[in-house]
N, CA, C and O atoms as a Tripos MOL2 file, in Angstrom:
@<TRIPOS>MOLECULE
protein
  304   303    76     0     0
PROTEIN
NO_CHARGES

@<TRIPOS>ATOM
      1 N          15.5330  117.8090    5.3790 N.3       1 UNK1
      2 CA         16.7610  118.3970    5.8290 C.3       1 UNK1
      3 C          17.6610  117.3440    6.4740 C.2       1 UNK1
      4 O          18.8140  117.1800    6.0770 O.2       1 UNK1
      5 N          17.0310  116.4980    7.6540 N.am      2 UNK2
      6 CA         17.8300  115.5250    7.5270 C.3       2 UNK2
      7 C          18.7120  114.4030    6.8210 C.2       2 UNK2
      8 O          19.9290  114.2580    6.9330 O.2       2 UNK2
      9 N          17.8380  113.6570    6.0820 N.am      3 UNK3
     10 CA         18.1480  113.2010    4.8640 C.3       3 UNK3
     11 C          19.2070  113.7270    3.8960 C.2       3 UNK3
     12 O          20.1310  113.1630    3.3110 O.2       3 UNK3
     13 N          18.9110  114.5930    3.9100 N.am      4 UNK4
     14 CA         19.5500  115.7910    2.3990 C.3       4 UNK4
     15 C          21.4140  115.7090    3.4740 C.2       4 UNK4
     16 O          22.4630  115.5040    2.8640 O.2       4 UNK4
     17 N          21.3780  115.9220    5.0720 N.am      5 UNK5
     18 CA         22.7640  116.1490    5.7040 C.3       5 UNK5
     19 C          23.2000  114.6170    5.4300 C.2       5 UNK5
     20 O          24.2330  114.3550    4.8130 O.2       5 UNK5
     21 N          22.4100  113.7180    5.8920 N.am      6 UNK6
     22 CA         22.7650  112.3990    5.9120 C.3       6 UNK6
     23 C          23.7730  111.9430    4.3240 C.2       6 UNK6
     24 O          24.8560  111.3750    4.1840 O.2       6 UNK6
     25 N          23.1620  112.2970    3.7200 N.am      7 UNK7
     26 CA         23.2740  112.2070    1.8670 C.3       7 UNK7
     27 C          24.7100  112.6910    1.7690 C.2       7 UNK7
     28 O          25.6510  112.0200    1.3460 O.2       7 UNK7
     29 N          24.7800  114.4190    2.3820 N.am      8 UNK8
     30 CA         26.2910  114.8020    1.5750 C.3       8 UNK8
     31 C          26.9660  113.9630    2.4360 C.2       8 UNK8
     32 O          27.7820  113.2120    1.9020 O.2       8 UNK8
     33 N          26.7390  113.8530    4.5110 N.am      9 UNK9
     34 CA         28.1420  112.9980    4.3890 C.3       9 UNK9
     35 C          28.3840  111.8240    4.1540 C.2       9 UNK9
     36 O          29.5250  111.3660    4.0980 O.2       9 UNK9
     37 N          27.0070  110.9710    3.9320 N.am     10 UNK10
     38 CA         27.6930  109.6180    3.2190 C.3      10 UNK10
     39 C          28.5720  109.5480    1.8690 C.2      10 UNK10
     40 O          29.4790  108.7310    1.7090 O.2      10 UNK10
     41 N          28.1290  110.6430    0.7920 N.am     11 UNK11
     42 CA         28.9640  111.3010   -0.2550 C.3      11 UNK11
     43 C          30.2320  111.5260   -0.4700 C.2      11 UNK11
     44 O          30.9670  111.4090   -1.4500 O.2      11 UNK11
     45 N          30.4520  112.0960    1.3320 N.am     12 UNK12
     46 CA         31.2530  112.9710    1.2280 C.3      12 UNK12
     47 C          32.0110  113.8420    0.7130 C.2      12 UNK12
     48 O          33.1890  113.8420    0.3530 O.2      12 UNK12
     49 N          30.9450  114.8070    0.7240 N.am     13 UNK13
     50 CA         30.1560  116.3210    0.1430 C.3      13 UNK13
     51 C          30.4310  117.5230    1.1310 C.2      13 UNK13
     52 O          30.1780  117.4170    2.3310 O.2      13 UNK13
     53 N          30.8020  118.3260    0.7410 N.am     14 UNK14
     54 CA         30.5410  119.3160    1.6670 C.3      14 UNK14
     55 C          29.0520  119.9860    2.0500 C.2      14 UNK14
     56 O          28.2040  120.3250    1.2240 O.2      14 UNK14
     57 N          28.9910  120.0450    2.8760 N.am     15 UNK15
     58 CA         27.4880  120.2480    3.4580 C.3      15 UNK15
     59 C          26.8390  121.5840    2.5930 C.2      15 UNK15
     60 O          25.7430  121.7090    2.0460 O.2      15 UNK15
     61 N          27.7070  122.2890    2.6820 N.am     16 UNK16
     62 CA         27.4830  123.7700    1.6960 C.3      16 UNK16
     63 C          26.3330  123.3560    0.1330 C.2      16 UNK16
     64 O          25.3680  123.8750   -0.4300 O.2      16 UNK16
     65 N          27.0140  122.3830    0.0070 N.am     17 UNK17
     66 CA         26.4000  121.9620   -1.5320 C.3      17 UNK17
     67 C          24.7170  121.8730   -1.2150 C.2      17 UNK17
     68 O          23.9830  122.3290   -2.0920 O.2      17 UNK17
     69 N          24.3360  121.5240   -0.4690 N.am     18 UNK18
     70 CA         22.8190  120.7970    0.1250 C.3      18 UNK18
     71 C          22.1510  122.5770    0.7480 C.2      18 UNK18
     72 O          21.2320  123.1890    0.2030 O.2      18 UNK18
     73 N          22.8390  122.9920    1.8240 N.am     19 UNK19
     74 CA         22.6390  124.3470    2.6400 C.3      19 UNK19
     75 C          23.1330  125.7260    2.2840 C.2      19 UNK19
     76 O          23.3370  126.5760    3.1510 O.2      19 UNK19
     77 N          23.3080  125.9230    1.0870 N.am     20 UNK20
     78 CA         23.3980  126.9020    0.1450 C.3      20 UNK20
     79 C          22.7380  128.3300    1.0840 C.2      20 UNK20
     80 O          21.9640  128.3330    2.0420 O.2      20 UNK20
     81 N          23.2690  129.2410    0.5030 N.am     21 UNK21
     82 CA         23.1640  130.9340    1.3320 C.3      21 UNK21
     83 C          21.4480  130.9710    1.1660 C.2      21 UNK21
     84 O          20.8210  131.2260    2.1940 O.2      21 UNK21
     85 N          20.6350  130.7090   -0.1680 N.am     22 UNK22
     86 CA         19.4720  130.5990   -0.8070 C.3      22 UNK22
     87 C          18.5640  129.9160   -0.1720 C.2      22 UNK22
     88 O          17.4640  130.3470    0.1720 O.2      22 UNK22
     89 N          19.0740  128.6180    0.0400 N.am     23 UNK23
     90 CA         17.7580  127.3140    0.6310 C.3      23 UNK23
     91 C          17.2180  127.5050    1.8810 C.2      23 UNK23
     92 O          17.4400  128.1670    2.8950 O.2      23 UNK23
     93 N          16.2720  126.5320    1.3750 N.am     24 UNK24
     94 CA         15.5450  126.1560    3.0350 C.3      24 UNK24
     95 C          14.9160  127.7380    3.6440 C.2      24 UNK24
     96 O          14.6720  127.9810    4.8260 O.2      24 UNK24
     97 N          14.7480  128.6790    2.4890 N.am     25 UNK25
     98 CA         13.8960  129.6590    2.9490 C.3      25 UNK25
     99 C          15.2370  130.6700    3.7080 C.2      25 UNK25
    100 O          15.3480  131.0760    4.8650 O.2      25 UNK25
    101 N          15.7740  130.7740    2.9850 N.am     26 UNK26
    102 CA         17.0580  131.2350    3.7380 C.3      26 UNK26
    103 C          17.6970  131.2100    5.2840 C.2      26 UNK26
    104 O          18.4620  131.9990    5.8390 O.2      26 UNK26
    105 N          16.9460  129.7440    5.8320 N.am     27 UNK27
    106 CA         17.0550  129.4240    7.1370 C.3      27 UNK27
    107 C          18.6080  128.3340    7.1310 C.2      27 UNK27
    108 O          19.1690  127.9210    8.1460 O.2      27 UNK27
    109 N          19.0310  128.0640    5.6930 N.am     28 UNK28
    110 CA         20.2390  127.1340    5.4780 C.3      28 UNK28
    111 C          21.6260  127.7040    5.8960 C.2      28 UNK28
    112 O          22.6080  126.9630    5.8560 O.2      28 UNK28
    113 N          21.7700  129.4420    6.4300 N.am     29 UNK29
    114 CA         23.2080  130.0490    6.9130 C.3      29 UNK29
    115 C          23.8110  129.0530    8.0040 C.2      29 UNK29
    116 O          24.9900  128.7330    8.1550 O.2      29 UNK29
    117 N          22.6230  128.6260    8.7640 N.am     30 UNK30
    118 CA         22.7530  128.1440   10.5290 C.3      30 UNK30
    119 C          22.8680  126.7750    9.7720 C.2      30 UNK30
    120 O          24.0130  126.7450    9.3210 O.2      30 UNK30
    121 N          22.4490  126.0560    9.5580 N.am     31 UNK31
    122 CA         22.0140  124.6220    9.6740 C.3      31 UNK31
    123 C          23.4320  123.6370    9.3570 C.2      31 UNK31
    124 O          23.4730  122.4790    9.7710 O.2      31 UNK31
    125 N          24.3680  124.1410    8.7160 N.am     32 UNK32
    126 CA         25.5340  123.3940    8.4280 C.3      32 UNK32
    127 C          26.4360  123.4090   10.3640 C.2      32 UNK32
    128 O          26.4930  122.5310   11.2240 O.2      32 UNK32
    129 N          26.9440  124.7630   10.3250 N.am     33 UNK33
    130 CA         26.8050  124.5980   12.5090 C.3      33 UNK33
    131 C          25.7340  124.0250   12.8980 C.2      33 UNK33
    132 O          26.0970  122.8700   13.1200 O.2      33 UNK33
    133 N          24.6830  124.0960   13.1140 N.am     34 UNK34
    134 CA         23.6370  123.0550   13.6880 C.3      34 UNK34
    135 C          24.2550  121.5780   13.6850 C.2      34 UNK34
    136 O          24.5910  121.0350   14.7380 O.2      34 UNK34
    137 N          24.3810  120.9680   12.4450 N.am     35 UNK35
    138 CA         24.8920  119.7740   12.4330 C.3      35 UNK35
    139 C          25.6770  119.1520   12.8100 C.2      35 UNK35
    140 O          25.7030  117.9990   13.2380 O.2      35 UNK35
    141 N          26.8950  120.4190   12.5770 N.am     36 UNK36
    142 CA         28.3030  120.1980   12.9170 C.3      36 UNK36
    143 C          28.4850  119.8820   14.4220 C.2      36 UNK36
    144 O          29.2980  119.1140   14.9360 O.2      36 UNK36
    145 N          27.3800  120.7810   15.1070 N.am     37 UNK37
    146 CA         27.5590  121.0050   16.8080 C.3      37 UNK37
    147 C          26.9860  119.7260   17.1470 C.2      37 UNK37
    148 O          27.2710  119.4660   18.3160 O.2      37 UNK37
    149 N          26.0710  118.5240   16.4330 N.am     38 UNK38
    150 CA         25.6120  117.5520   16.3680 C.3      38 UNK38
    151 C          24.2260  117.4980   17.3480 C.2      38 UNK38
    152 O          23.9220  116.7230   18.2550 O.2      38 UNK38
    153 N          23.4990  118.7040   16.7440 N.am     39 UNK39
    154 CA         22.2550  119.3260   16.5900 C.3      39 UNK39
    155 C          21.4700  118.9270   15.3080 C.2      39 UNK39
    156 O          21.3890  119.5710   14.2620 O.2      39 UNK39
    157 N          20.8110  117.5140   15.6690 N.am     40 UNK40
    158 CA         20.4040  116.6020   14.4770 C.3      40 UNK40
    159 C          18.4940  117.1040   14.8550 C.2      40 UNK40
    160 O          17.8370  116.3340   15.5550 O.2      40 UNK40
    161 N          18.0700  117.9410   14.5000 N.am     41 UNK41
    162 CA         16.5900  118.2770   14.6160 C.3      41 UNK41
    163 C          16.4110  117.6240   14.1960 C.2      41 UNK41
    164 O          15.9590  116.8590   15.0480 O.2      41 UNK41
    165 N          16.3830  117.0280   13.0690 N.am     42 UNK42
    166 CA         15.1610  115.5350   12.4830 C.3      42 UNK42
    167 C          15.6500  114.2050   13.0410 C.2      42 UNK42
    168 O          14.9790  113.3620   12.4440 O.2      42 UNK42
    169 N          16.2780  113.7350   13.6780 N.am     43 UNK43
    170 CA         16.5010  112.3760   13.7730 C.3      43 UNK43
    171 C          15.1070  111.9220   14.8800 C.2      43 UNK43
    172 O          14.5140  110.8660   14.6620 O.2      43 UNK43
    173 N          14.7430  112.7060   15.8890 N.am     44 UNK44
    174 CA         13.6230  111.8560   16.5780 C.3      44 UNK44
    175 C          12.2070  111.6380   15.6050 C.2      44 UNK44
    176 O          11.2750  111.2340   16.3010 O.2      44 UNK44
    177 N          11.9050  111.7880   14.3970 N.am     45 UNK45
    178 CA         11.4540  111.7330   13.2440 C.3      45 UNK45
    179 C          11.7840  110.8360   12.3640 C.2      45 UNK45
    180 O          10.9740  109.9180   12.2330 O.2      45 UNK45
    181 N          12.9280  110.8090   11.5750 N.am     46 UNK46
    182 CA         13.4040  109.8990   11.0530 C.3      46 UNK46
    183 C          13.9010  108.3810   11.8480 C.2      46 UNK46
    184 O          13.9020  107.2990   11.2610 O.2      46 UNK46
    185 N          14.0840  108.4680   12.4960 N.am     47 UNK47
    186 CA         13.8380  107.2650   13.9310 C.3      47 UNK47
    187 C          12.6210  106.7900   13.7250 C.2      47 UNK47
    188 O          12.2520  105.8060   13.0840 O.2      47 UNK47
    189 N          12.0140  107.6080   14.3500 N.am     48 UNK48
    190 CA         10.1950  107.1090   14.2680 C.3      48 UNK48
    191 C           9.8550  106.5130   13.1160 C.2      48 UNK48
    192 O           9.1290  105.5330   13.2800 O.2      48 UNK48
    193 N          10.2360  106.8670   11.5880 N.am     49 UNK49
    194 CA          9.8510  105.9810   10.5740 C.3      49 UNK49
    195 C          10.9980  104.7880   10.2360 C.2      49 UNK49
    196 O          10.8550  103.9850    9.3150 O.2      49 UNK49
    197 N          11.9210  104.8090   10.9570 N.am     50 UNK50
    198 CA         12.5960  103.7710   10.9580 C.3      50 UNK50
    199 C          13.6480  104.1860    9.9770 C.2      50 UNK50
    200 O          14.0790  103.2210    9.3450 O.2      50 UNK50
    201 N          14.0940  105.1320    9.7170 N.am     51 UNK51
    202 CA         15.2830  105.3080    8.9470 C.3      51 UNK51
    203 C          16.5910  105.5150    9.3520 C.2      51 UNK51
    204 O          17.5480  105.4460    8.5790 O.2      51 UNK51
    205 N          16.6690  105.7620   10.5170 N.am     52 UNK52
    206 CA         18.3480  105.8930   11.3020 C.3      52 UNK52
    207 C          17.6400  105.6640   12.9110 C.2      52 UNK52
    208 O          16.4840  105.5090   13.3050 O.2      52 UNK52
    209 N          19.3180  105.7490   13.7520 N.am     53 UNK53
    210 CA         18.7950  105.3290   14.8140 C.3      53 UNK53
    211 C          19.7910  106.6940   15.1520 C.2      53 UNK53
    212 O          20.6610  107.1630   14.4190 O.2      53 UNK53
    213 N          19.2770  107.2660   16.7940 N.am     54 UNK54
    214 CA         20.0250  108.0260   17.9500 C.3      54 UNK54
    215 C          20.9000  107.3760   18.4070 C.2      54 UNK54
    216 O          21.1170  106.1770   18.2290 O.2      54 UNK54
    217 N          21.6410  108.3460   19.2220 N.am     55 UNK55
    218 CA         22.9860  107.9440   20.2840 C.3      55 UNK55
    219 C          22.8160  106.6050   20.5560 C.2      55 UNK55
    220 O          23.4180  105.6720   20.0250 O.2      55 UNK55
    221 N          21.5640  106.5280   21.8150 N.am     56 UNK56
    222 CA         21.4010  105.5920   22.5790 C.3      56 UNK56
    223 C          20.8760  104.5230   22.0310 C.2      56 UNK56
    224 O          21.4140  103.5390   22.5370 O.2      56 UNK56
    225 N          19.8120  104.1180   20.9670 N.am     57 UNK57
    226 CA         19.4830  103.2410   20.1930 C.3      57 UNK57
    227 C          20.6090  102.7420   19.3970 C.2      57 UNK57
    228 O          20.8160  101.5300   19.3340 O.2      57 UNK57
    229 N          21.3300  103.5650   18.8020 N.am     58 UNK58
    230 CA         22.0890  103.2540   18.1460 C.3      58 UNK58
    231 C          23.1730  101.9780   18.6490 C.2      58 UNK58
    232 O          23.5300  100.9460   18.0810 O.2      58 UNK58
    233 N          23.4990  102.5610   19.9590 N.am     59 UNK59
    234 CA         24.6620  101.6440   20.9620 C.3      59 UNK59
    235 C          23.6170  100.3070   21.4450 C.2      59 UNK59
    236 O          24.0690   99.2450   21.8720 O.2      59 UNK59
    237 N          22.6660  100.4960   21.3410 N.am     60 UNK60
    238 CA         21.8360   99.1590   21.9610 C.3      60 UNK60
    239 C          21.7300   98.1090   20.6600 C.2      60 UNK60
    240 O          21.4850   96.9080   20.7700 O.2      60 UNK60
    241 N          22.0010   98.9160   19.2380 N.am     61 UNK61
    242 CA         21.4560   97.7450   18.0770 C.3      61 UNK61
    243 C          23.2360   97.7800   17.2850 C.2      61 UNK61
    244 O          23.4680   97.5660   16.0950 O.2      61 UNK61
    245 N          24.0440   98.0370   18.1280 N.am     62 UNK62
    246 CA         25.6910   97.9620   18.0350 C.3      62 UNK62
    247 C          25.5500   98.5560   16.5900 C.2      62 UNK62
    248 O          26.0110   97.9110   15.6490 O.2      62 UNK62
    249 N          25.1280   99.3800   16.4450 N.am     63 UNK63
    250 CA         25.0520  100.0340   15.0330 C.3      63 UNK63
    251 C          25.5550  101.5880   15.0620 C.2      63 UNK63
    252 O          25.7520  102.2330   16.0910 O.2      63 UNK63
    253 N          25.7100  102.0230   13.8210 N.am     64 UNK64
    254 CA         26.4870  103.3130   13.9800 C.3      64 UNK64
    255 C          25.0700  104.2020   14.0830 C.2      64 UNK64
    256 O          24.1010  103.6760   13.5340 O.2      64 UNK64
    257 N          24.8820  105.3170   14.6410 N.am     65 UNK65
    258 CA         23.8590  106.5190   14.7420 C.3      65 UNK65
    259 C          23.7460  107.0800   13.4570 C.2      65 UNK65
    260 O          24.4480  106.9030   12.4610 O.2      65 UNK65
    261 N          22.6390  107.8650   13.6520 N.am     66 UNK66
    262 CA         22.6210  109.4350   12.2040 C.3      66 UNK66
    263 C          23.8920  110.1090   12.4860 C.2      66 UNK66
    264 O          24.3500  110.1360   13.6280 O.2      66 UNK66
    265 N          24.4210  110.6040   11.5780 N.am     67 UNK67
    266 CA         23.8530  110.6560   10.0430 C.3      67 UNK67
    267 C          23.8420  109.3020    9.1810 C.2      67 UNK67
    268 O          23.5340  109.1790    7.9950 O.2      67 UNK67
    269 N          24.2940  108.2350   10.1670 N.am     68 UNK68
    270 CA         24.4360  107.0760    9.2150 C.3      68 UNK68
    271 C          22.5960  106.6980    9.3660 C.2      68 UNK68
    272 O          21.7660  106.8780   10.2570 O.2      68 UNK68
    273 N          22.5550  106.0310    7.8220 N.am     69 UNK69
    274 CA         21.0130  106.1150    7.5250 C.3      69 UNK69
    275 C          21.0040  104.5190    7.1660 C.2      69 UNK69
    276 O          21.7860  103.9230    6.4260 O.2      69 UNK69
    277 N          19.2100  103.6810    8.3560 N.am     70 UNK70
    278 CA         19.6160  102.5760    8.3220 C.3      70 UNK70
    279 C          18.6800  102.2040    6.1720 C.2      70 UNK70
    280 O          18.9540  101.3530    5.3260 O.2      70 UNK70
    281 N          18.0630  102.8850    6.1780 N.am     71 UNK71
    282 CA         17.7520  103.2860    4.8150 C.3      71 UNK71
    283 C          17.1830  104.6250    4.6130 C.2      71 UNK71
    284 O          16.7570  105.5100    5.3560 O.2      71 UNK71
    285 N          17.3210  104.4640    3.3670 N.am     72 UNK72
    286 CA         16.7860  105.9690    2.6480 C.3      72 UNK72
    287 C          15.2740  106.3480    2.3780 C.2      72 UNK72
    288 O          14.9790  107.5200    2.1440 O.2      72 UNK72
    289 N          14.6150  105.6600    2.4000 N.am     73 UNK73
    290 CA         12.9330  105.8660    1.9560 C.3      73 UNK73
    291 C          12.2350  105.1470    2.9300 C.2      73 UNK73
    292 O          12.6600  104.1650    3.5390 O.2      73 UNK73
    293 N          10.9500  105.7770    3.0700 N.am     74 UNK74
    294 CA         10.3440  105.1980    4.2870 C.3      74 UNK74
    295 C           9.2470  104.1030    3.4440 C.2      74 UNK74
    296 O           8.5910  104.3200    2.4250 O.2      74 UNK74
    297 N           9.3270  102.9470    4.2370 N.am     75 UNK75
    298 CA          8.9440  101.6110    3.5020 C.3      75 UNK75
    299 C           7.5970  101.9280    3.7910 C.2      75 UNK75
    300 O           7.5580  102.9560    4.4670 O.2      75 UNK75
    301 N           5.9560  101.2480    3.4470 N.am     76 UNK76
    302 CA          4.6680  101.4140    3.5220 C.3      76 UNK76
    303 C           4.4920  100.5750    4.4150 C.2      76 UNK76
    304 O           3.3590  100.3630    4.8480 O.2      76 UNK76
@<TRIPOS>BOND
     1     1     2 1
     2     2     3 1
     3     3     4 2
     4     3     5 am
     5     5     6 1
     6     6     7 1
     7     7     8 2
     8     7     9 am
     9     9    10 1
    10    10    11 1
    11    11    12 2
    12    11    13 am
    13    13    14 1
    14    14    15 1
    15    15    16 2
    16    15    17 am
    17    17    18 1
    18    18    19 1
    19    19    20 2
    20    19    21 am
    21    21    22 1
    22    22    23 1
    23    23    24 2
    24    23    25 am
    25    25    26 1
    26    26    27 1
    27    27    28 2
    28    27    29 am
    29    29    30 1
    30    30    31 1
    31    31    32 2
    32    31    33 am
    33    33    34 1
    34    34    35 1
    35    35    36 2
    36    35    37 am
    37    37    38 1
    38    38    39 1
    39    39    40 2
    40    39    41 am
    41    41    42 1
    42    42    43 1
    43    43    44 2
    44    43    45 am
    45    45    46 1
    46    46    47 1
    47    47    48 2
    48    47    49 am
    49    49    50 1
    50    50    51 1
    51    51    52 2
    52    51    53 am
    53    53    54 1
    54    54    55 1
    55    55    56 2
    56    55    57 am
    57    57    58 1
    58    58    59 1
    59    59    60 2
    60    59    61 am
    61    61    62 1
    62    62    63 1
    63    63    64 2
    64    63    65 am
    65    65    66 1
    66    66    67 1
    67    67    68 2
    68    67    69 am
    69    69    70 1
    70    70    71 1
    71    71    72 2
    72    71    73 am
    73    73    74 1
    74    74    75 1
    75    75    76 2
    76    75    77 am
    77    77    78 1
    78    78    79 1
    79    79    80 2
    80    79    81 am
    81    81    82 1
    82    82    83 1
    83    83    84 2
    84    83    85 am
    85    85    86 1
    86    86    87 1
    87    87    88 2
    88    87    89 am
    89    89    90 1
    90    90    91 1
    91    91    92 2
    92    91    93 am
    93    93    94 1
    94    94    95 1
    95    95    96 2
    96    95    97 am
    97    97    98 1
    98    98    99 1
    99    99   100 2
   100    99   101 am
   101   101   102 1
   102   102   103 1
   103   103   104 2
   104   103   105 am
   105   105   106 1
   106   106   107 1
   107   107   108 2
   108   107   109 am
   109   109   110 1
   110   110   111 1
   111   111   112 2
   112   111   113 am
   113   113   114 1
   114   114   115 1
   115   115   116 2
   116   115   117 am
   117   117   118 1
   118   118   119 1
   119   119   120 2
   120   119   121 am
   121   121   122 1
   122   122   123 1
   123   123   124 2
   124   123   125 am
   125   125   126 1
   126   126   127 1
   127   127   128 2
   128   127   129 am
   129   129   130 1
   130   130   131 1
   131   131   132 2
   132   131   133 am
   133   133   134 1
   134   134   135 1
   135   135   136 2
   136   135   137 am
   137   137   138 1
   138   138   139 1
   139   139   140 2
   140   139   141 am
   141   141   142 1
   142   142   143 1
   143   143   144 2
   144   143   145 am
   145   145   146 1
   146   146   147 1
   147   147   148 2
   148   147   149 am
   149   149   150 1
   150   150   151 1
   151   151   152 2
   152   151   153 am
   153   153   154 1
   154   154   155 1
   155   155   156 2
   156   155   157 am
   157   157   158 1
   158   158   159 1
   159   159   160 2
   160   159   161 am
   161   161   162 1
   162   162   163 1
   163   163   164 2
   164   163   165 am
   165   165   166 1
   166   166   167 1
   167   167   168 2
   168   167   169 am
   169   169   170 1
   170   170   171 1
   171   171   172 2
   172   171   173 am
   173   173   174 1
   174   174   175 1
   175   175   176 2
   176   175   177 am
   177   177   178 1
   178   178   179 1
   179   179   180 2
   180   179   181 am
   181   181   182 1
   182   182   183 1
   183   183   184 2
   184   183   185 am
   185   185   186 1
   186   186   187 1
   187   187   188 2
   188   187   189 am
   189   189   190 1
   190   190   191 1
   191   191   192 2
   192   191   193 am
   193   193   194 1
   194   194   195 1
   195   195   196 2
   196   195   197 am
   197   197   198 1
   198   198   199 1
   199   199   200 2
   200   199   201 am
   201   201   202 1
   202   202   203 1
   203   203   204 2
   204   203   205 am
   205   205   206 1
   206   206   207 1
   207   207   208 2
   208   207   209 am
   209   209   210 1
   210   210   211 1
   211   211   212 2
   212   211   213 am
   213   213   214 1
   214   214   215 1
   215   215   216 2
   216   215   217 am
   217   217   218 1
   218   218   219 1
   219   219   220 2
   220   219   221 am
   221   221   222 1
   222   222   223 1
   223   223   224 2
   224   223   225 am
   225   225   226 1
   226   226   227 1
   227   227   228 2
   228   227   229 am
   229   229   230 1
   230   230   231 1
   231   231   232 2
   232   231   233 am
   233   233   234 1
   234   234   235 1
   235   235   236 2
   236   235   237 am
   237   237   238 1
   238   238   239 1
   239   239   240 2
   240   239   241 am
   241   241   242 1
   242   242   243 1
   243   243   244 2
   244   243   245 am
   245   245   246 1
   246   246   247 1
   247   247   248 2
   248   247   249 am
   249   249   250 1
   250   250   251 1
   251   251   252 2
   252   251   253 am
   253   253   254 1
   254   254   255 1
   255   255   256 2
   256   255   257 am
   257   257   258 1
   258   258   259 1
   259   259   260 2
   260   259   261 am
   261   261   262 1
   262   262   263 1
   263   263   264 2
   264   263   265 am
   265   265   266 1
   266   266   267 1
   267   267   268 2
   268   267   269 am
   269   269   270 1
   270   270   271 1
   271   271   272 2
   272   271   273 am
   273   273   274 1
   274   274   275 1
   275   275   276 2
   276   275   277 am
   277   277   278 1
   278   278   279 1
   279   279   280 2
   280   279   281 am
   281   281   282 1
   282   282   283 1
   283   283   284 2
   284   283   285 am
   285   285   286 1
   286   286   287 1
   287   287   288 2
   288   287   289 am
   289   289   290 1
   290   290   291 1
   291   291   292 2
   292   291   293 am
   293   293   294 1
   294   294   295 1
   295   295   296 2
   296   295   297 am
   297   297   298 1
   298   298   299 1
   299   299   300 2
   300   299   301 am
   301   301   302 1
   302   302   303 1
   303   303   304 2
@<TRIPOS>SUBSTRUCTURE
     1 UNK1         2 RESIDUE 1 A UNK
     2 UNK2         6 RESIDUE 1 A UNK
     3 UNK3        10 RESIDUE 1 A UNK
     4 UNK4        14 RESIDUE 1 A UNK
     5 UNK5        18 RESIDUE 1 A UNK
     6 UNK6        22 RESIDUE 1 A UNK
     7 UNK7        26 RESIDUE 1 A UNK
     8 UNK8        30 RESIDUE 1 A UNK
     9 UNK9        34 RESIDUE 1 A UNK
    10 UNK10       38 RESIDUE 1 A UNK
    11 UNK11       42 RESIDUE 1 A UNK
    12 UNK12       46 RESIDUE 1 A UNK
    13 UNK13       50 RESIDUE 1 A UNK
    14 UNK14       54 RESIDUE 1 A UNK
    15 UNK15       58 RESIDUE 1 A UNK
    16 UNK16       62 RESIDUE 1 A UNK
    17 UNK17       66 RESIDUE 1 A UNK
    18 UNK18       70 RESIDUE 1 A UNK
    19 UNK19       74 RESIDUE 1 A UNK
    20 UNK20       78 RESIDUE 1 A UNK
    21 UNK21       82 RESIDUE 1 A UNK
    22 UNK22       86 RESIDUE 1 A UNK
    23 UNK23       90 RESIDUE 1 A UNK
    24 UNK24       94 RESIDUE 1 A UNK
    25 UNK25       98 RESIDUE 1 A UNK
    26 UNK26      102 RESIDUE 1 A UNK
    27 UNK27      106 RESIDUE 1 A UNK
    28 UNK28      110 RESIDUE 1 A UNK
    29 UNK29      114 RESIDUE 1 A UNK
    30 UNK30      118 RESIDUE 1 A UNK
    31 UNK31      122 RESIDUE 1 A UNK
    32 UNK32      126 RESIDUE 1 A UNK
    33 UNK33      130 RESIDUE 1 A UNK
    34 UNK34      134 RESIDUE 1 A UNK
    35 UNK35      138 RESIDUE 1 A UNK
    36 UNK36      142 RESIDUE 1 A UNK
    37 UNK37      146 RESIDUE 1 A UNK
    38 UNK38      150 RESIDUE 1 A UNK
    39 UNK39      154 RESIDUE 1 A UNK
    40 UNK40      158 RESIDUE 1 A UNK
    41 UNK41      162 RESIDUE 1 A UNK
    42 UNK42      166 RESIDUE 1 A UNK
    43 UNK43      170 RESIDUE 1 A UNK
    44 UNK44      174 RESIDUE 1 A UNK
    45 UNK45      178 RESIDUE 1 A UNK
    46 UNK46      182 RESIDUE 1 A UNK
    47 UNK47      186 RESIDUE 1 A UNK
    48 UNK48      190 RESIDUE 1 A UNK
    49 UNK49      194 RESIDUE 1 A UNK
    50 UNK50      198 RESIDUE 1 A UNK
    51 UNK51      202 RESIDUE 1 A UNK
    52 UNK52      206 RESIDUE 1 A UNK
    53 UNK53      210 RESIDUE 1 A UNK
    54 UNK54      214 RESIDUE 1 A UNK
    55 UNK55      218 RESIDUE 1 A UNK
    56 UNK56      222 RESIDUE 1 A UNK
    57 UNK57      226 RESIDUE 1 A UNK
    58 UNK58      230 RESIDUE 1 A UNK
    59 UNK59      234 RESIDUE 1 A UNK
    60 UNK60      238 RESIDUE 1 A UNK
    61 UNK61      242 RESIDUE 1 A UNK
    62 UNK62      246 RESIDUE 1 A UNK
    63 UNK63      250 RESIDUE 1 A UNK
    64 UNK64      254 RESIDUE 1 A UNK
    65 UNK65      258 RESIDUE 1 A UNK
    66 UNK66      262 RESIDUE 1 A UNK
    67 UNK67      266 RESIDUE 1 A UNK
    68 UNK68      270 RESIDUE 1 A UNK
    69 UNK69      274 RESIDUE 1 A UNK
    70 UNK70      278 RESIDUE 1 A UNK
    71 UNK71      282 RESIDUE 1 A UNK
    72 UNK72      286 RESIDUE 1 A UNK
    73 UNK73      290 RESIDUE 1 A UNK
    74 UNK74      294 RESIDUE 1 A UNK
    75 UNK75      298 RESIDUE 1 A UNK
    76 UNK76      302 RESIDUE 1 A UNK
C-alpha cells in the first residue's frame, strides 16, 4: 500500500487509480484521505528496509521524505 501511493504520485496519477471502491479488501474508500491527511501507515516499515526516509530522517540526510522513494525494491 505504501509503495503502490508512492508510485501514483511519482506518476502523477490520481490516487483513485491504485485505491479503487473494490481494493485492498474494500478497506481502499479511507486510504486516499489517510494519505492525503499525511497518514503514511507504512513508512516506519519501508524505512526499516531502507526504501524511503520520514520527516525527521529525511531533514537529517537533506533529502526529500515519503512518498518520495529512496528505491523501489528491497535489496538482499
Amino acid at each position: 500500500m505504501g509503495r503502490s501511493y508512492a508510485a501514483v504520485v511519482h506518476l502523477g496519477l490520481d490516487p483513485s487509480v491504485v485505491f479503487h471502491a473494490d481494493g485492498y479488501q474494500d478497506g481502499a474508500r479511507t486510504m486516499p484521505d489517510q494519505f492525503a491527511e499525511g497518514n503514511y501507515l507504512a513508512v516506519p516499515m519501508l524505512q526499516w528496509i531502507g526504501l524511503t526516509l520520514d520527516e525527521r530522517n529525511a531533514r537529517e540526510e537533506d533529502t526529500a521524505p515519503y512518498p518520495r522513494m529512496l528505491r523501489w525494491l528491497r535489496g538482499t
